[in-house]
C-alpha positions as CSV (number, residue, x, y, z in Angstrom):
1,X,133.9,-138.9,297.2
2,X,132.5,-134.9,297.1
3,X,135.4,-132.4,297.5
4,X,134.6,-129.0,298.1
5,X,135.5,-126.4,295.3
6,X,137.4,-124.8,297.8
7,X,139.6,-127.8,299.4
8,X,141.9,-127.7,296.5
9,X,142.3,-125.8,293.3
10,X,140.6,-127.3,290.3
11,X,144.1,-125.7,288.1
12,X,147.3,-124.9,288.8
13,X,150.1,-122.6,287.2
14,X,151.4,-125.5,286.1
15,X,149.0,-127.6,284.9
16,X,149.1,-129.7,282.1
17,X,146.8,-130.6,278.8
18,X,148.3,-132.7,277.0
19,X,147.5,-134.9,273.5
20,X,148.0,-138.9,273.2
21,X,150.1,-139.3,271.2
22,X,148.7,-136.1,269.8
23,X,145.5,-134.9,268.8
24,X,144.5,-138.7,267.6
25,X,140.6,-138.1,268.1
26,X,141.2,-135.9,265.0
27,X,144.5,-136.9,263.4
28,X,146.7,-140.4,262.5
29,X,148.1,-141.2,265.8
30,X,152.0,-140.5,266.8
31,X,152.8,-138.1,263.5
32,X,153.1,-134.6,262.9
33,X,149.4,-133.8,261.9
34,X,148.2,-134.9,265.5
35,X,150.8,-133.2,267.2
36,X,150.2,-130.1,265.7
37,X,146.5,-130.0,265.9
38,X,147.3,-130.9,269.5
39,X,149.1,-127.3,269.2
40,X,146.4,-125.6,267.3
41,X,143.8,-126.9,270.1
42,X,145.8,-125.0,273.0
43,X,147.4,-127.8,274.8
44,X,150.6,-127.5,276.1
45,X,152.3,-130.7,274.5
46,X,151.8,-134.4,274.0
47,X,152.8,-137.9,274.8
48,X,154.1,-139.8,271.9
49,X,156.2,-143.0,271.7
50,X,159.8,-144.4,270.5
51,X,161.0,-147.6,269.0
52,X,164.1,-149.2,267.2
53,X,164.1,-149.6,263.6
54,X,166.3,-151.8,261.9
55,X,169.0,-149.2,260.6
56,X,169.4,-148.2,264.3
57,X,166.5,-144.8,264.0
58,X,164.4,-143.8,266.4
59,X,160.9,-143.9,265.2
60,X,158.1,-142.3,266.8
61,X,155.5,-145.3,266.5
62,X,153.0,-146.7,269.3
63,X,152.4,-150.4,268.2
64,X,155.0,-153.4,267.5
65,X,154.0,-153.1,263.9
66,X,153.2,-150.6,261.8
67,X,151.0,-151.3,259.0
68,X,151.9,-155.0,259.1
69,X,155.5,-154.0,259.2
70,X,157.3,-155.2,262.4
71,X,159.4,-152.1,263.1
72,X,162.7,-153.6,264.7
73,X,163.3,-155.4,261.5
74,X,162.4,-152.9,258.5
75,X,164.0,-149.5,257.9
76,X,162.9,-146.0,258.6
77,X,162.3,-145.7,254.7
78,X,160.4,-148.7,254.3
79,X,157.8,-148.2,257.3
80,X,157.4,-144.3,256.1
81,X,157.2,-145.4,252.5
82,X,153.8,-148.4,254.1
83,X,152.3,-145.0,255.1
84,X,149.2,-144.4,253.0
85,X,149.0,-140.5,252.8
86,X,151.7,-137.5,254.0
87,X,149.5,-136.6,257.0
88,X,150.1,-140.5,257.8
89,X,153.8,-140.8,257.2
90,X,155.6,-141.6,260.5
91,X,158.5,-139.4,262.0
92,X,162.1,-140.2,263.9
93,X,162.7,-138.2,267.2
94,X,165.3,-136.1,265.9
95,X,162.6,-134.7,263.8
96,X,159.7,-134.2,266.2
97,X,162.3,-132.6,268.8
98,X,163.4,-130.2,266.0
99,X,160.2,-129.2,265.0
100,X,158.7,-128.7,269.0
101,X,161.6,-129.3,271.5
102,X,160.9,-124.8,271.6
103,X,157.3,-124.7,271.9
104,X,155.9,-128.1,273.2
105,X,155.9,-129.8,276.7
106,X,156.9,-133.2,275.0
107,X,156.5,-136.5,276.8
108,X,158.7,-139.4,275.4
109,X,157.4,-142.7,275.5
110,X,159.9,-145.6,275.0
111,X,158.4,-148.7,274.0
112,X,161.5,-151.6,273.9
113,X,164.6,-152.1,275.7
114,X,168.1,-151.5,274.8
115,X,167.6,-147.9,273.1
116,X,167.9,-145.3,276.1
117,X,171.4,-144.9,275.1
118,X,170.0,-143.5,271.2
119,X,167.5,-141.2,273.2
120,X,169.6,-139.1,275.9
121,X,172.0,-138.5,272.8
122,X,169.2,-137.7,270.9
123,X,167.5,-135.6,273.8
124,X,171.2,-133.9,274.5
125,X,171.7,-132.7,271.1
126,X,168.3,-130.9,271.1
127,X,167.3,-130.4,274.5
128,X,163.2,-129.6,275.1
129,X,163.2,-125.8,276.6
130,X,159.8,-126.1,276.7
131,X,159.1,-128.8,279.7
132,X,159.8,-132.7,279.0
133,X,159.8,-136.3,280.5
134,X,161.2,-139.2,279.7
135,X,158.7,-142.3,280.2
136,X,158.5,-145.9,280.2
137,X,156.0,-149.0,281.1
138,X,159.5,-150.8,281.9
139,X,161.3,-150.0,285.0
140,X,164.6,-151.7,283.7
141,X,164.6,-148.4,280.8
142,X,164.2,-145.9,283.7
143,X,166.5,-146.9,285.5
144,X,168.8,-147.3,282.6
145,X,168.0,-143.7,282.0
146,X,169.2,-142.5,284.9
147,X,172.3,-144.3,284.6
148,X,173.1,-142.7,281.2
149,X,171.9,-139.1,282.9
150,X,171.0,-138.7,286.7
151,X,169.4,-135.1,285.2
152,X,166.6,-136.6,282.8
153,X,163.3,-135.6,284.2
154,X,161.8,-139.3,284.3
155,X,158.2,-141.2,284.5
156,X,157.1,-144.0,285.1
157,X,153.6,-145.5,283.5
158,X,151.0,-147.1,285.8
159,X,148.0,-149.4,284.5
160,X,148.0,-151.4,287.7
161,X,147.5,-150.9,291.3
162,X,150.7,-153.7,291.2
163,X,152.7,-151.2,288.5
164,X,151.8,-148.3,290.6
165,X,154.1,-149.7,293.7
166,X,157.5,-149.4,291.9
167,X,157.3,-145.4,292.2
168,X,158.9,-145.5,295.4
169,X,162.2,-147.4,294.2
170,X,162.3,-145.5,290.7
171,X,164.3,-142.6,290.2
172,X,161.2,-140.8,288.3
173,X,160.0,-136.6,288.9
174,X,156.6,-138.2,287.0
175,X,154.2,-140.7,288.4
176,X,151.7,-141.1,285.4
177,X,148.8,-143.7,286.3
178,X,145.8,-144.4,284.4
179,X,142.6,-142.2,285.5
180,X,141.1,-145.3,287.0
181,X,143.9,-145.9,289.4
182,X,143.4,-142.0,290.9
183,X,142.1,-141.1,294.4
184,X,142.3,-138.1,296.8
185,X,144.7,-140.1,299.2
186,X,146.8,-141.7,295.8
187,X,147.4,-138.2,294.7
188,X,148.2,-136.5,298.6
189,X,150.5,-139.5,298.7
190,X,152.3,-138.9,295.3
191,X,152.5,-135.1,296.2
192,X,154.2,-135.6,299.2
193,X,157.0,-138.0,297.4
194,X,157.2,-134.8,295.9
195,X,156.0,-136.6,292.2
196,X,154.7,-135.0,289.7
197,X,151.4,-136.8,289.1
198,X,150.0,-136.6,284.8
199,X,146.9,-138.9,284.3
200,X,146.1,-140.2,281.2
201,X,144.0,-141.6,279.0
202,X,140.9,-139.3,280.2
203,X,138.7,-138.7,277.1
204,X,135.4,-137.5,278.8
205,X,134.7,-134.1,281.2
206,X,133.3,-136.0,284.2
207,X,136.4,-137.8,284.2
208,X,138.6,-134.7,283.3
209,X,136.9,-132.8,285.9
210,X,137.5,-135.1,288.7
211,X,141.2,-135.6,288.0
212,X,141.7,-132.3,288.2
213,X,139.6,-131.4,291.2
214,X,141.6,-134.8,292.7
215,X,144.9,-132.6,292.3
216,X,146.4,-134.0,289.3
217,X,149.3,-132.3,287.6
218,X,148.0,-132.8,283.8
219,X,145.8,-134.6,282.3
220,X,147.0,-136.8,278.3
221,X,143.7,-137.2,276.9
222,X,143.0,-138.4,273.3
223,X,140.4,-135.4,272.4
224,X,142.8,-132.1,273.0
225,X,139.7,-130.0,271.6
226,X,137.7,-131.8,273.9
227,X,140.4,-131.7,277.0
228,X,141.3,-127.9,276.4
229,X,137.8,-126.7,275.8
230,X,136.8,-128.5,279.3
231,X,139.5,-127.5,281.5
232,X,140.0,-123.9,280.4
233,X,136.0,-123.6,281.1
234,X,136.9,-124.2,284.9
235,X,139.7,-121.5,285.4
């Protein structure tokens, strides 16, 4: 598909560059290192995820385990004491939406069931002023969600054309598939649901450029030096 560079804008005020669970080309993955090189490389925020730990915390932490630690059944203390240097040593949620909820366009991730409840109260007591969603794989936790509070800004995750359906039914502002799943008529579609549409995980500039030129709202991309360095080169 060729779209001219003057059929639709390449940017928009309101575009998004946003790090994987941080800046993890450069940094350990889902702690405060990667998210503030994600920062220091001039993107806007970053997608990291939540899970339940056994003494009922909310720790930011992508994989069922974490360093051979299965997180729903060790402590807070015990997985951040398994991490092997400071820049590794994981974080709760309260602590990342301190330390950003002002400055950071921050994308939540929940990973399990049965712990929206733990992150509106978290999310209410330190509300992001800086743009935020709330996002799942699982459409049982969105809709949860928006049970506990009609005014989260929700998303749902797409890896599957199948996955992809369920935006209609969800109550979600954000429809965030993976690049491959993009198109022209995808995107038009999206738009006029009136979705906002972040794809992710988009780590090289053919692929960054033709999400954008596609009409894409953001773009999550593992490389934030990489993604900013690209993008800002087309405004």
């Amino acid at each position: 598909m060729t779209l001219s560079s003057t059929s639709r804008p390449v940017l928009s005020k309101r575009f998004l560059l946003l790090g994987h669970r941080g800046a993890r080309h450069c940094a350990p993955e889902n702690t405060l290192a990667a998210f503030d090189l994600a920062l220091e490389h001039g993107a806007d925020g970053f997608e990291f995820d939540v899970r339940r730990t056994r003494d009922g915390q909310s720790v930011v932490c992508h994989d069922p385990k974490f360093h051979r630690l299965v997180v729903r059944t060790h402590t807070l203390e015990q997985l951040q004491a398994r991490s092997r240097s400071a820049e590794e040593r994981t974080s709760c949620l309260e602590e990342v939406l301190d330390r950003y909820s002002r400055r950071a366009f921050l994308n939540v991730e929940i990973k399990v069931r049965g712990w929206e409840r733990e992150v509106v109260a978290a999310l209410k007591r330190s509300r992001p002023q800086h743009g935020y969603c709330v996002s799942s794989f699982l459409p049982s936790v969105v809709r949860k969600l928006h049970v506990l509070d009609a005014a989260l800004p929700l998303g749902i995750i797409c890896q599957s054309h199948w996955q992809l359906r369920r935006w209609k039914v969800l109550p979600v502002t954000y429809v965030i598939p993976h690049y491959r799943l993009l198109s022209l008529p995808l995107v038009d579609r999206l738009h006029a649901g009136g979705k906002t549409v972040i794809t992710w995980t988009v780590n090289k500039p053919a692929q960054m450029l033709r999400a954008a030129a596609l009409g894409v709202d953001g773009i999550i991309s593992d490389d934030t030096e990489l993604l900013v360095k690209t993008m800002r080169a087309r405004q």
